[in-house]
mmCIF file of the N, C-alpha and C atoms, coordinates in Angstrom:
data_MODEL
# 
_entry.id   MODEL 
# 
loop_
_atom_site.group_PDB 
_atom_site.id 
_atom_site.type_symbol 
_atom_site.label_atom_id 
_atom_site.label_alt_id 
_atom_site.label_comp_id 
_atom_site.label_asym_id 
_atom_site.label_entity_id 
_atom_site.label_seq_id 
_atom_site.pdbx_PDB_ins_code 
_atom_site.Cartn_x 
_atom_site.Cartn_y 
_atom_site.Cartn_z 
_atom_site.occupancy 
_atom_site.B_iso_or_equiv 
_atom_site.pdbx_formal_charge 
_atom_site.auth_seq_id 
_atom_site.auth_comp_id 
_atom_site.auth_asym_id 
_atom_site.auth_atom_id 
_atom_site.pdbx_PDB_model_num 
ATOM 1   N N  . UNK A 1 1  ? -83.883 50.764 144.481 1.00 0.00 ? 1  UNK A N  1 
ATOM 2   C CA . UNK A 1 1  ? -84.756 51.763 143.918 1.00 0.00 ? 1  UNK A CA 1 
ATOM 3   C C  . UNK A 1 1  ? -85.320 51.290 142.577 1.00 0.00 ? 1  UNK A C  1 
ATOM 4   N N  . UNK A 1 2  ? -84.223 50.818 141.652 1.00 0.00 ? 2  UNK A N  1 
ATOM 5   C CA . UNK A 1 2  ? -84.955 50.128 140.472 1.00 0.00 ? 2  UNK A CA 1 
ATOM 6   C C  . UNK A 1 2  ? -86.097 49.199 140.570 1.00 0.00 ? 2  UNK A C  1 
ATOM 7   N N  . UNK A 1 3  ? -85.665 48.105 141.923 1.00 0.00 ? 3  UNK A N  1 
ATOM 8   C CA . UNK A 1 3  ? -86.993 47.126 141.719 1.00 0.00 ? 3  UNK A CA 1 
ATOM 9   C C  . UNK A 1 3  ? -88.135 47.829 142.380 1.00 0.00 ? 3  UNK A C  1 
ATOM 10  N N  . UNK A 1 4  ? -88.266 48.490 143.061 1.00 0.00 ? 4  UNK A N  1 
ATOM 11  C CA . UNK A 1 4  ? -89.570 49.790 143.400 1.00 0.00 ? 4  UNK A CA 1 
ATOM 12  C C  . UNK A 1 4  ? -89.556 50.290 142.832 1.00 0.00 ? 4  UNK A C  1 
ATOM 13  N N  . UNK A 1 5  ? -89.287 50.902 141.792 1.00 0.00 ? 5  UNK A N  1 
ATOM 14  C CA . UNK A 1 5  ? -89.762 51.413 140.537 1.00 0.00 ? 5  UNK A CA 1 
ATOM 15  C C  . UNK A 1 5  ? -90.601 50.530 139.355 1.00 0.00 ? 5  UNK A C  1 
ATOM 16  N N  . UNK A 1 6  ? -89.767 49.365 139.653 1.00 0.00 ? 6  UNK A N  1 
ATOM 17  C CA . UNK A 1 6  ? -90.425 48.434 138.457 1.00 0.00 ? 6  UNK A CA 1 
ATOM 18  C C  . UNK A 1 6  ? -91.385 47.519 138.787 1.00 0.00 ? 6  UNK A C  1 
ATOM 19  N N  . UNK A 1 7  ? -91.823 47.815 140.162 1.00 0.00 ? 7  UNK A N  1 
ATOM 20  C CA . UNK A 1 7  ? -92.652 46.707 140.618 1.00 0.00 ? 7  UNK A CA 1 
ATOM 21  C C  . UNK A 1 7  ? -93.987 47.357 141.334 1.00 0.00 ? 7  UNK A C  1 
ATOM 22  N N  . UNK A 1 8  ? -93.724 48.777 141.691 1.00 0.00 ? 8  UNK A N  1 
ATOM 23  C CA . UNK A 1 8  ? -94.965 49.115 142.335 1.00 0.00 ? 8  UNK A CA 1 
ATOM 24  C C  . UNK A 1 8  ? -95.095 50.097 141.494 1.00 0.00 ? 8  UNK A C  1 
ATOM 25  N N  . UNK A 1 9  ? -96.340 51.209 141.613 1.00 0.00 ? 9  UNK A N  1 
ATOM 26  C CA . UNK A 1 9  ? -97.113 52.055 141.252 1.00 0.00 ? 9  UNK A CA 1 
ATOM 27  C C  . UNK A 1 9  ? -96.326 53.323 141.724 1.00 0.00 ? 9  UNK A C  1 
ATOM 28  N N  . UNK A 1 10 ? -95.255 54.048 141.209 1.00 0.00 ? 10 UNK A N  1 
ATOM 29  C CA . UNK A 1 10 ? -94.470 54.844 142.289 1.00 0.00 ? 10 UNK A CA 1 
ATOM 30  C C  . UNK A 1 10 ? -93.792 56.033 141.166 1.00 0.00 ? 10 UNK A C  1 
ATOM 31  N N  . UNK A 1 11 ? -93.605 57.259 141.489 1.00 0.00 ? 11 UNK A N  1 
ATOM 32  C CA . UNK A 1 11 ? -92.281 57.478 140.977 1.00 0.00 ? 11 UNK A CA 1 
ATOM 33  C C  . UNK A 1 11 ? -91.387 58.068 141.848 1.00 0.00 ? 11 UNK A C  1 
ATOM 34  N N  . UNK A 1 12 ? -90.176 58.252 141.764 1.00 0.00 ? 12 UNK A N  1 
ATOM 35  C CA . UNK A 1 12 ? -89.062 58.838 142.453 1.00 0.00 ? 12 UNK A CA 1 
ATOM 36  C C  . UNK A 1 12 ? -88.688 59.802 142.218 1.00 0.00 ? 12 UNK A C  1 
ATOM 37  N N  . UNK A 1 13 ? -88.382 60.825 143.716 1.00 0.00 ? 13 UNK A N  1 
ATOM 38  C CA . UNK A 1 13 ? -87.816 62.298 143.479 1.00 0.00 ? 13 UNK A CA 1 
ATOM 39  C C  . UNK A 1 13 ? -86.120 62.090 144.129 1.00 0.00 ? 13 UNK A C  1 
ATOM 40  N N  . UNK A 1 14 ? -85.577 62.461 143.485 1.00 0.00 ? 14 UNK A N  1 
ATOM 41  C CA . UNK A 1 14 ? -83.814 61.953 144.263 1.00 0.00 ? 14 UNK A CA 1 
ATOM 42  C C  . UNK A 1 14 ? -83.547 63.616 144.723 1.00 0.00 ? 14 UNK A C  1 
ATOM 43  N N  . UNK A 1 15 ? -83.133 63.336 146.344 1.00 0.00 ? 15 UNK A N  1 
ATOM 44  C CA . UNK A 1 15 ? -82.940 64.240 146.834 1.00 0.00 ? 15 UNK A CA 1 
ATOM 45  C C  . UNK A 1 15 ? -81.912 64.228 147.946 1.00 0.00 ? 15 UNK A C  1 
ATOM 46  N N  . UNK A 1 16 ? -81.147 64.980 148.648 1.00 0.00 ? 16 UNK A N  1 
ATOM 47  C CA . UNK A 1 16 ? -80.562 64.765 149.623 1.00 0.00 ? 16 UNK A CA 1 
ATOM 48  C C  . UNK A 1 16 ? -81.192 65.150 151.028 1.00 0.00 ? 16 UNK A C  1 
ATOM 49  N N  . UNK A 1 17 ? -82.042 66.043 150.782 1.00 0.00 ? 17 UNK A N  1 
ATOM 50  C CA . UNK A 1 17 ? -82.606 67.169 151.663 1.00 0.00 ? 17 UNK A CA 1 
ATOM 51  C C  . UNK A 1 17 ? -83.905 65.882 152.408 1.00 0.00 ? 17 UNK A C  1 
ATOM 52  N N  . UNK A 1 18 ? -83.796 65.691 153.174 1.00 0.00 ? 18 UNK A N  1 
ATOM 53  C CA . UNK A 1 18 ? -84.647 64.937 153.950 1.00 0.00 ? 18 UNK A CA 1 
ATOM 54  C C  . UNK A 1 18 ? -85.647 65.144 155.002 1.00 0.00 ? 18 UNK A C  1 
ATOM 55  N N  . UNK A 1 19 ? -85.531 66.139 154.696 1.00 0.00 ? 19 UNK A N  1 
ATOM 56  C CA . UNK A 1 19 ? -86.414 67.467 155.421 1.00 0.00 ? 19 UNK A CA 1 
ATOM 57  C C  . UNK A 1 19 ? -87.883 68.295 154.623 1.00 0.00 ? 19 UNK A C  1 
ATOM 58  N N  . UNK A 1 20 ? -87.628 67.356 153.290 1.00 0.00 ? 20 UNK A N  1 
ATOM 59  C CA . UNK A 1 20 ? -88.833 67.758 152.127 1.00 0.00 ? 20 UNK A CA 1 
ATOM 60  C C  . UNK A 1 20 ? -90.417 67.250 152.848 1.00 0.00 ? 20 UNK A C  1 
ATOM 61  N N  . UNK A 1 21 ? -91.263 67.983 153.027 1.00 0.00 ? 21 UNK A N  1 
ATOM 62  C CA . UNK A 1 21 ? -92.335 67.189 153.617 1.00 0.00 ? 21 UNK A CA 1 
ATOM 63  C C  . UNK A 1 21 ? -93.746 67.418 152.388 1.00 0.00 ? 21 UNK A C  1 
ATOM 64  N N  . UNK A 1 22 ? -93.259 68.288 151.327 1.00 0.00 ? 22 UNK A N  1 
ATOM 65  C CA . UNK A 1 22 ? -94.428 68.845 150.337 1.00 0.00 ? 22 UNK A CA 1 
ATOM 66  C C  . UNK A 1 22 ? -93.381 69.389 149.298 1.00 0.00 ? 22 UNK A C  1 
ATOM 67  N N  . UNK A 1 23 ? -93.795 68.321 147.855 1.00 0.00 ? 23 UNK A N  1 
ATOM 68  C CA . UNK A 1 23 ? -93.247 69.237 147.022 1.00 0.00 ? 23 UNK A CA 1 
ATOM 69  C C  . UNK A 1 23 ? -93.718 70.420 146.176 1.00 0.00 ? 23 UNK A C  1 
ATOM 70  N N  . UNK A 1 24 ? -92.755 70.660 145.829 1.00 0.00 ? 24 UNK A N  1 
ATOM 71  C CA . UNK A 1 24 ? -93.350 72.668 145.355 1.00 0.00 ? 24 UNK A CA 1 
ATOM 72  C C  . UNK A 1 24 ? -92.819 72.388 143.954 1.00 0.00 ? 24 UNK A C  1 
ATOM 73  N N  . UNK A 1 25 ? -93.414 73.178 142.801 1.00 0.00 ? 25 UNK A N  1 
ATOM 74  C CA . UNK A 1 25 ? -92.625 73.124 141.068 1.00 0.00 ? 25 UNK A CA 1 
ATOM 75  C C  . UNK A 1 25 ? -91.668 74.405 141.523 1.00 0.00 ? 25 UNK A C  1 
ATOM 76  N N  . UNK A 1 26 ? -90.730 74.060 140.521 1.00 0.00 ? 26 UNK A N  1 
ATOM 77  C CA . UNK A 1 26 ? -89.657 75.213 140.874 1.00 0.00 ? 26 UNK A CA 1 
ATOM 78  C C  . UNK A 1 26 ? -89.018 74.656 139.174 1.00 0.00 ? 26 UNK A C  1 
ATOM 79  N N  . UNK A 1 27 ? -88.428 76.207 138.914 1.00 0.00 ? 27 UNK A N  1 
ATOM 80  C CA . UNK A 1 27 ? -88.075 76.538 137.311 1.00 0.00 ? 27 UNK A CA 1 
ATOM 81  C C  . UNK A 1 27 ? -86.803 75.720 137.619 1.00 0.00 ? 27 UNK A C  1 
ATOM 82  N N  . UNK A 1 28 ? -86.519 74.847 136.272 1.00 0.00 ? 28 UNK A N  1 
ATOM 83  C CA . UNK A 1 28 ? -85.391 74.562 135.367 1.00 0.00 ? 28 UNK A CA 1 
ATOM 84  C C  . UNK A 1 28 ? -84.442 74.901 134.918 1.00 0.00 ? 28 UNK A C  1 
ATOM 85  N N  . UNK A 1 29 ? -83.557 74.896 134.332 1.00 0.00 ? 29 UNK A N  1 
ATOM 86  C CA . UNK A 1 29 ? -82.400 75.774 133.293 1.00 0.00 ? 29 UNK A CA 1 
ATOM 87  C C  . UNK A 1 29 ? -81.867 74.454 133.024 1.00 0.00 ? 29 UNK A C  1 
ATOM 88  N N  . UNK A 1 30 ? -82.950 74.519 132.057 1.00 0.00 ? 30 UNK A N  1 
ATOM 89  C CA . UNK A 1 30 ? -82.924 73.479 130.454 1.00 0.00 ? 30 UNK A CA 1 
ATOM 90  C C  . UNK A 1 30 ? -82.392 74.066 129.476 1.00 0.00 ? 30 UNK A C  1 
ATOM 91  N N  . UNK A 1 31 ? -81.515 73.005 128.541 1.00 0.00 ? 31 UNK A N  1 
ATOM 92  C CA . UNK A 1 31 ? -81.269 73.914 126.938 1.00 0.00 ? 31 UNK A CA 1 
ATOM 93  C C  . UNK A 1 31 ? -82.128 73.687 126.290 1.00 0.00 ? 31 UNK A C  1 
ATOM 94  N N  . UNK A 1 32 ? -83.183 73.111 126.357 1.00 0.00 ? 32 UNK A N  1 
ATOM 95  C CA . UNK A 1 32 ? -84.373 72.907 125.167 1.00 0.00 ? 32 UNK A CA 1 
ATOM 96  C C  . UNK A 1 32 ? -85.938 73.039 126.084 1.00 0.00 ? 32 UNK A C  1 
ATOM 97  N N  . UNK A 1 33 ? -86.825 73.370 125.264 1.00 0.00 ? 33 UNK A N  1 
ATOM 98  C CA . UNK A 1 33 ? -87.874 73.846 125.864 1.00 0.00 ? 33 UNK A CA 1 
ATOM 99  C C  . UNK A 1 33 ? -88.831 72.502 127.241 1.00 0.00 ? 33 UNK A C  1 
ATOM 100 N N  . UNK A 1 34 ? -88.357 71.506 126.727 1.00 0.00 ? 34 UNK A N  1 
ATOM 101 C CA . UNK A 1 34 ? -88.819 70.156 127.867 1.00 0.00 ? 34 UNK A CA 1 
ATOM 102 C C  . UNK A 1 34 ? -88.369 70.398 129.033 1.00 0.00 ? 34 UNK A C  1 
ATOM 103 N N  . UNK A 1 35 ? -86.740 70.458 128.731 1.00 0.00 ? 35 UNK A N  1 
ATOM 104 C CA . UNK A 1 35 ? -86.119 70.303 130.353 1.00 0.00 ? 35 UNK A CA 1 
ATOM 105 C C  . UNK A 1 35 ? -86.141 71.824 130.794 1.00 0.00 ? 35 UNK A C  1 
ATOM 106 N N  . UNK A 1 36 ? -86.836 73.115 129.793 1.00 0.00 ? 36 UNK A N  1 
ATOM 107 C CA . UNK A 1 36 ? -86.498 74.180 130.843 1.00 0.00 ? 36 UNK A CA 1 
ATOM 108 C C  . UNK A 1 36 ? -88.242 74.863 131.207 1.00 0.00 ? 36 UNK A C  1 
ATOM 109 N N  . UNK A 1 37 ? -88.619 74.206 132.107 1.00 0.00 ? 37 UNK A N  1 
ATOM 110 C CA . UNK A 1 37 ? -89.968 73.748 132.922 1.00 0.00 ? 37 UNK A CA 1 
ATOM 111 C C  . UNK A 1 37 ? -89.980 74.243 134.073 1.00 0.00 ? 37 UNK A C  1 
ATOM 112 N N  . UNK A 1 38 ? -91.056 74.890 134.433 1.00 0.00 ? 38 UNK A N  1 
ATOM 113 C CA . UNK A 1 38 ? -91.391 74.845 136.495 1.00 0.00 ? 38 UNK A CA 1 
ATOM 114 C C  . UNK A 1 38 ? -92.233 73.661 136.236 1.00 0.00 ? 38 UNK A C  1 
ATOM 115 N N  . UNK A 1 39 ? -91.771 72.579 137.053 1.00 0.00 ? 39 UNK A N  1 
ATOM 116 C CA . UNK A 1 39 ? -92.811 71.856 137.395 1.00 0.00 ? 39 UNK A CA 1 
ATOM 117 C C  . UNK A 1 39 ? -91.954 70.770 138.723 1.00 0.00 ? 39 UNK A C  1 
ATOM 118 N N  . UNK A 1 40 ? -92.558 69.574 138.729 1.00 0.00 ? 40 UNK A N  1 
ATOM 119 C CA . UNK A 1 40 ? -91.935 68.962 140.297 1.00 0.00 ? 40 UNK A CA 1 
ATOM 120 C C  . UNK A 1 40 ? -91.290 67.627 139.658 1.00 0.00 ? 40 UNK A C  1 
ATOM 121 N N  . UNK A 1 41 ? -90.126 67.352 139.856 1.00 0.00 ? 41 UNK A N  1 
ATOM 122 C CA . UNK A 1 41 ? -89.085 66.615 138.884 1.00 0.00 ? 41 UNK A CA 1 
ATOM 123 C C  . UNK A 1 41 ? -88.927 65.096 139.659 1.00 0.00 ? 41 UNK A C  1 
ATOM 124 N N  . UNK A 1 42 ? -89.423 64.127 138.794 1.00 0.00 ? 42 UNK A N  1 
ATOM 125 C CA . UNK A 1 42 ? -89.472 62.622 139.344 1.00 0.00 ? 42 UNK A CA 1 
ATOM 126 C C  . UNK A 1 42 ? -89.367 61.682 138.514 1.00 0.00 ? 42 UNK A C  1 
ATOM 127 N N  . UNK A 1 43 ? -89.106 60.787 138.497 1.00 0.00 ? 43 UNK A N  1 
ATOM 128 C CA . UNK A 1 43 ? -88.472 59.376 137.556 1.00 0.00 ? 43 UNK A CA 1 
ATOM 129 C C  . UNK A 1 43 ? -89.528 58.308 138.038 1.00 0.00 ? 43 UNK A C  1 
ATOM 130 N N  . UNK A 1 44 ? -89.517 57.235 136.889 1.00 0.00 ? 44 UNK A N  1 
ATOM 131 C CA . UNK A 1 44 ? -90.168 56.285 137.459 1.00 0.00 ? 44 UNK A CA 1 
ATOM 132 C C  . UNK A 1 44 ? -88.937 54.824 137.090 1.00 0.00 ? 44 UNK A C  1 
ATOM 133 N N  . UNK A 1 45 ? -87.694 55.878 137.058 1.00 0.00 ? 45 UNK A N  1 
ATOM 134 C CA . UNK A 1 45 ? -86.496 54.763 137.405 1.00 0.00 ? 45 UNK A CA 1 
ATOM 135 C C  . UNK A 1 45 ? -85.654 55.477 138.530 1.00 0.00 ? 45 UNK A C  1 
ATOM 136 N N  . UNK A 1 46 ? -85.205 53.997 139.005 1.00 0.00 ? 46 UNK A N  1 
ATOM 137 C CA . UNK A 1 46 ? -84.714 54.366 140.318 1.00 0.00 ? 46 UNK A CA 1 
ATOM 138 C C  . UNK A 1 46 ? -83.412 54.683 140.311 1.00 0.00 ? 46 UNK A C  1 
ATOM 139 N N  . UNK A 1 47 ? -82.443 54.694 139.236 1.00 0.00 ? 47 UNK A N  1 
ATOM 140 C CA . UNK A 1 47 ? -81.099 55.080 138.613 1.00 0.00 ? 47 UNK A CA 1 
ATOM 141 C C  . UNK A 1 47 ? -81.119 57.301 139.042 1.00 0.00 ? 47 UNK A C  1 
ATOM 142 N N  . UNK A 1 48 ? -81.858 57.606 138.323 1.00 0.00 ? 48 UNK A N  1 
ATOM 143 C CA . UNK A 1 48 ? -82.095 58.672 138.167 1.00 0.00 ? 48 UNK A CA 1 
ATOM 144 C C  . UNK A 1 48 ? -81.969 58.933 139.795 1.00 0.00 ? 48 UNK A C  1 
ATOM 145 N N  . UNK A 1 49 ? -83.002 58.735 140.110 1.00 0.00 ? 49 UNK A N  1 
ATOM 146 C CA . UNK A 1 49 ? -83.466 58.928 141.765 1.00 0.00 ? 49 UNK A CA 1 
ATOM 147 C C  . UNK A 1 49 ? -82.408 59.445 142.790 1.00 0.00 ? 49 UNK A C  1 
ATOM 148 N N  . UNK A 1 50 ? -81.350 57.794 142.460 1.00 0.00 ? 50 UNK A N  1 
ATOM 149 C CA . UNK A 1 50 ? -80.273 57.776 142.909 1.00 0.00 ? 50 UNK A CA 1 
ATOM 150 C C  . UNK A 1 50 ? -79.497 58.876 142.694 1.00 0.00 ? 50 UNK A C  1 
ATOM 151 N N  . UNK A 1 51 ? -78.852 58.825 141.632 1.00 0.00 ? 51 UNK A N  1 
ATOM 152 C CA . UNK A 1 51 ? -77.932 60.188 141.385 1.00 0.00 ? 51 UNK A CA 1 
ATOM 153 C C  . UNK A 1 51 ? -78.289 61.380 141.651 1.00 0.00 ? 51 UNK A C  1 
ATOM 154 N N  . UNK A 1 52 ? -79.399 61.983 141.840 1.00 0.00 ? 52 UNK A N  1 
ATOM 155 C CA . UNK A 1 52 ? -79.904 63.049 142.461 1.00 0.00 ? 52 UNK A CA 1 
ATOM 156 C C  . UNK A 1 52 ? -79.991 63.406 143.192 1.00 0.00 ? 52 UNK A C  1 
ATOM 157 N N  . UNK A 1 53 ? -79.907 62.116 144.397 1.00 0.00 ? 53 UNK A N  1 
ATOM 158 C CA . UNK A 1 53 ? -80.050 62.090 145.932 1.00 0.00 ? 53 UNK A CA 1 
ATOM 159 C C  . UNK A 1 53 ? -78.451 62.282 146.402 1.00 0.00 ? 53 UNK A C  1 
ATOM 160 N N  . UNK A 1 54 ? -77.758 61.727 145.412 1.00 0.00 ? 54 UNK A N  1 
ATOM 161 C CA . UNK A 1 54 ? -76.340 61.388 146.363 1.00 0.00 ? 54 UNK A CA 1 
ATOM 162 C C  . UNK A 1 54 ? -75.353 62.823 145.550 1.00 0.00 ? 54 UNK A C  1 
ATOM 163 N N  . UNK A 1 55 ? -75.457 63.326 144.509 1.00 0.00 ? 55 UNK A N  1 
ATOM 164 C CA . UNK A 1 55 ? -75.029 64.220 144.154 1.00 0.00 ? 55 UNK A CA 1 
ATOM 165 C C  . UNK A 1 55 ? -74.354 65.334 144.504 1.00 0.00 ? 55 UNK A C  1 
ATOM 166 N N  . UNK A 1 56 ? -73.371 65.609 144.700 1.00 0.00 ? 56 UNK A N  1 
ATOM 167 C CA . UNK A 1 56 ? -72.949 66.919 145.574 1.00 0.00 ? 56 UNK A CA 1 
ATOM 168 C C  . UNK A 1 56 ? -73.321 68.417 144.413 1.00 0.00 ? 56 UNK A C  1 
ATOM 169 N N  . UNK A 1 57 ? -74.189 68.911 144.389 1.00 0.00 ? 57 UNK A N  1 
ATOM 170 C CA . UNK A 1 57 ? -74.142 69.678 143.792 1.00 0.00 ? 57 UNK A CA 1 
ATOM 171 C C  . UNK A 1 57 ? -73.601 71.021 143.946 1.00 0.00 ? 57 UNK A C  1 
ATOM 172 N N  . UNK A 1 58 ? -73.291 71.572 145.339 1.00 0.00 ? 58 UNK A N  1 
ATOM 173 C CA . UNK A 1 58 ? -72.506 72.256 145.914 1.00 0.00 ? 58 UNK A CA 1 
ATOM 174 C C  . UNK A 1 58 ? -70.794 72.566 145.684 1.00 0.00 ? 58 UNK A C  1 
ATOM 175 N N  . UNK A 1 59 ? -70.897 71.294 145.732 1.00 0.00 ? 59 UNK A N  1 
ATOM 176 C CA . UNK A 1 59 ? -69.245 71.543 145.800 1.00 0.00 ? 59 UNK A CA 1 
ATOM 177 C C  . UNK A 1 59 ? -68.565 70.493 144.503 1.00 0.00 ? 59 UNK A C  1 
ATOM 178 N N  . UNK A 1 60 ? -69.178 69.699 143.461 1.00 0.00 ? 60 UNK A N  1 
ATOM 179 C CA . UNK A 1 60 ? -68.543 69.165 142.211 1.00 0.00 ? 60 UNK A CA 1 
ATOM 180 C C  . UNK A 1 60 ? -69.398 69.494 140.914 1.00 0.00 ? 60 UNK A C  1 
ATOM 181 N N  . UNK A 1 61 ? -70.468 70.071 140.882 1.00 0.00 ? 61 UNK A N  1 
ATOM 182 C CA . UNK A 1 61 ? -71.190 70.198 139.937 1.00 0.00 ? 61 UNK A CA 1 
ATOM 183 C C  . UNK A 1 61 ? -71.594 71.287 139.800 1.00 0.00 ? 61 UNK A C  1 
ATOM 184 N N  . UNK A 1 62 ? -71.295 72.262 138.324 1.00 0.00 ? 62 UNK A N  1 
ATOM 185 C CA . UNK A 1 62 ? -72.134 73.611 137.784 1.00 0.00 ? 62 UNK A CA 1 
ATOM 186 C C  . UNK A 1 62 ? -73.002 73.352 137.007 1.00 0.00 ? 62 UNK A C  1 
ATOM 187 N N  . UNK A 1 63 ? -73.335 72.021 136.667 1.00 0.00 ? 63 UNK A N  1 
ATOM 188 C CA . UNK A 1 63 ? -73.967 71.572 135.477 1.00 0.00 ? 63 UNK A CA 1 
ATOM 189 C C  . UNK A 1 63 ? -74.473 70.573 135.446 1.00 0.00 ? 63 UNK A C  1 
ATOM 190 N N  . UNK A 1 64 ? -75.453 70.134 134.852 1.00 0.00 ? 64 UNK A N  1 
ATOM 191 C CA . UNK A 1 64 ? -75.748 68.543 134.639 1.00 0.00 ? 64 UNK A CA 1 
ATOM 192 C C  . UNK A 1 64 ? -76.091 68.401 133.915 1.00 0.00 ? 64 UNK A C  1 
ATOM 193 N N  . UNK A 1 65 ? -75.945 67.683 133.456 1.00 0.00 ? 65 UNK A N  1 
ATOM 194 C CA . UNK A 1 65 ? -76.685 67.094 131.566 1.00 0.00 ? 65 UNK A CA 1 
ATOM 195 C C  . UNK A 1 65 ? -77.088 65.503 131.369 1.00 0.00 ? 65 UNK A C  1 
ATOM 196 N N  . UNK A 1 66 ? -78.091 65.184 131.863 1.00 0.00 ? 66 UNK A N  1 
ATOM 197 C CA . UNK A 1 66 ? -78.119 63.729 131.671 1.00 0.00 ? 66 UNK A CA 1 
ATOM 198 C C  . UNK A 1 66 ? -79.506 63.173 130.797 1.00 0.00 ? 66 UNK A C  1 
ATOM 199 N N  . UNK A 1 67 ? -79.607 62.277 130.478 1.00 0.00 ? 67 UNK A N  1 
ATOM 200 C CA . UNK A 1 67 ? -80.535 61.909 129.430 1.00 0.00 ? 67 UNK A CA 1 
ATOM 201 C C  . UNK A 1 67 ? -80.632 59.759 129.807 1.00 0.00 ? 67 UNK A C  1 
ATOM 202 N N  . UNK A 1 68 ? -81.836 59.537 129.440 1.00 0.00 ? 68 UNK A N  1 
ATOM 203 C CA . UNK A 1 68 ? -81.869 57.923 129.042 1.00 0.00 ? 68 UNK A CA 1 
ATOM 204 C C  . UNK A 1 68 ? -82.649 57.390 128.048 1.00 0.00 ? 68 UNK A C  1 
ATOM 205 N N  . UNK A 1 69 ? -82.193 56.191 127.657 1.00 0.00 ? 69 UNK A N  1 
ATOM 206 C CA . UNK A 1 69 ? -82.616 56.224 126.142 1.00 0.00 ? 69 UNK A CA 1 
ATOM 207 C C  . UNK A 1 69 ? -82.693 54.433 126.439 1.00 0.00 ? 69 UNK A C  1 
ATOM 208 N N  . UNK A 1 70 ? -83.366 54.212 125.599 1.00 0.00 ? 70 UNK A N  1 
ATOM 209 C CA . UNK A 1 70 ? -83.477 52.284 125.279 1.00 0.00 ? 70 UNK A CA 1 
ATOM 210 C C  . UNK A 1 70 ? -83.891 51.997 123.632 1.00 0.00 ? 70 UNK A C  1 
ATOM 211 N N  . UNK A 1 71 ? -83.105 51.178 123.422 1.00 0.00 ? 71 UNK A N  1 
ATOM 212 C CA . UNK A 1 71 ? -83.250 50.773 121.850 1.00 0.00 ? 71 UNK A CA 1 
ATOM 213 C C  . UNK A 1 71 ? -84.149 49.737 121.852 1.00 0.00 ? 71 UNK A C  1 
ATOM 214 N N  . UNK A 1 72 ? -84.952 50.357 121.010 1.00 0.00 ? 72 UNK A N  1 
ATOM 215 C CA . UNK A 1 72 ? -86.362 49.201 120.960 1.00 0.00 ? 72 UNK A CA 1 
ATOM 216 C C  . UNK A 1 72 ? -86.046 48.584 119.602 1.00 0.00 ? 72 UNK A C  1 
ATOM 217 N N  . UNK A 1 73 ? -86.602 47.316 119.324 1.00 0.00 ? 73 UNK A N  1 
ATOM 218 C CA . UNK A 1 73 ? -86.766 46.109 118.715 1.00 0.00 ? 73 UNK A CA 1 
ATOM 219 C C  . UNK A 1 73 ? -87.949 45.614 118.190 1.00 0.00 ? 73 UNK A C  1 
ATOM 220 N N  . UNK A 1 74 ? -87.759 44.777 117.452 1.00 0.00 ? 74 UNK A N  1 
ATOM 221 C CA . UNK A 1 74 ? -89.978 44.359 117.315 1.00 0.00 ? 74 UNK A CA 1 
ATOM 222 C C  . UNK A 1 74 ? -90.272 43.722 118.507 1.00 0.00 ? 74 UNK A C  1 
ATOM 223 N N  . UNK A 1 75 ? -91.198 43.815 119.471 1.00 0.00 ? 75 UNK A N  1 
ATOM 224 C CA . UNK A 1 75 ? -91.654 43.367 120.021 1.00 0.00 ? 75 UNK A CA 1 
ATOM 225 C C  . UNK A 1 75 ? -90.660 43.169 121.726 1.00 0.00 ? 75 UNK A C  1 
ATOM 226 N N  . UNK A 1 76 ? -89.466 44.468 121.349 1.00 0.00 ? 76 UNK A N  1 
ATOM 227 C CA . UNK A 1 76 ? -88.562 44.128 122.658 1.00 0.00 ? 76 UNK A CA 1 
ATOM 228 C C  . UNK A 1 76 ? -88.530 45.515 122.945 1.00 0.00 ? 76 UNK A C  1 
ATOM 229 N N  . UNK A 1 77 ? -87.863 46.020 124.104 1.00 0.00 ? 77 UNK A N  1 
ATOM 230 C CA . UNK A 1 77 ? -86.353 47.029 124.550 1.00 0.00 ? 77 UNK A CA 1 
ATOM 231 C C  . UNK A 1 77 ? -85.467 47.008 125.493 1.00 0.00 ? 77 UNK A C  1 
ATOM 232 N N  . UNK A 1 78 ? -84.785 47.453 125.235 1.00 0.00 ? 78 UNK A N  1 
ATOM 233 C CA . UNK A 1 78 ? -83.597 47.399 125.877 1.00 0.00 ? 78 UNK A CA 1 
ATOM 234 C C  . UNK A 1 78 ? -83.641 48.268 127.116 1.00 0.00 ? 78 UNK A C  1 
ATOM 235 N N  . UNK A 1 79 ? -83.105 47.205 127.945 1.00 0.00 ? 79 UNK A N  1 
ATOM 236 C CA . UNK A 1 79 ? -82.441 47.838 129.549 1.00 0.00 ? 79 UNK A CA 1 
ATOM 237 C C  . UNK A 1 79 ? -82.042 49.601 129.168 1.00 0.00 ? 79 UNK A C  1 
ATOM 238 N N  . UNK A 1 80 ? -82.460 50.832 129.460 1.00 0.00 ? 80 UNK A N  1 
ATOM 239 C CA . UNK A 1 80 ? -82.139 51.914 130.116 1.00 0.00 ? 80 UNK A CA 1 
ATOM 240 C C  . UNK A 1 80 ? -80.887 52.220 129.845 1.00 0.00 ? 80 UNK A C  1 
ATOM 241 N N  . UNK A 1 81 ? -80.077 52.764 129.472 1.00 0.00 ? 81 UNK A N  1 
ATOM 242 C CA . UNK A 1 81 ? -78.689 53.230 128.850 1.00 0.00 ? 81 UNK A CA 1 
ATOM 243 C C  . UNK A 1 81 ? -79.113 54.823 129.675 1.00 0.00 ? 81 UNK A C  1 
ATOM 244 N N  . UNK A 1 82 ? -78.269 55.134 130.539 1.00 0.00 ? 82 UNK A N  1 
ATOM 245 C CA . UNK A 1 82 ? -78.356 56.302 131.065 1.00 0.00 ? 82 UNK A CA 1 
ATOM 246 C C  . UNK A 1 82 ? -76.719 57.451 130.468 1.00 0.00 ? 82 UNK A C  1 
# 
């Protein structure tokens, strides 16, 4: 998923439901006004993608909180720190 992300024109929706044929925006429950959005939720890294898709949200998760960040440099940055 990363190198299709980093190589073509794409972004990624991570899902389990494989049965999605049209996506729809649907509300958030964000703690800050960014993440608490209706809109249609996609990455253009394939990390993200992943964990979204394989996620049990049913039965191990009430919550999620995730974020990614890269430390930039003059003229560099850094690999994705999720």
């Amino acid at each position: 998923m990363n190198y299709l992300a980093d190589t073509q024109d794409v972004i990624l929706h991570g899902s389990g439901n494989s049965m999605i044929r049209e996506f729809q925006p649907r509300q958030s429950v964000g703690v800050n006004e960014f993440g608490d959005q209706r809109a249609i939720y996609a990455a253009s890294d394939g990390t993200w993608a992943t964990y979204f898709a394989i996620v049990d949200r049913d039965e191990l998760v009430r919550s999620l909180v995730n974020t990614c960040f890269r430390i930039v440099g003059p003229g560099e940055k850094s690999e994705p720190f999720h």
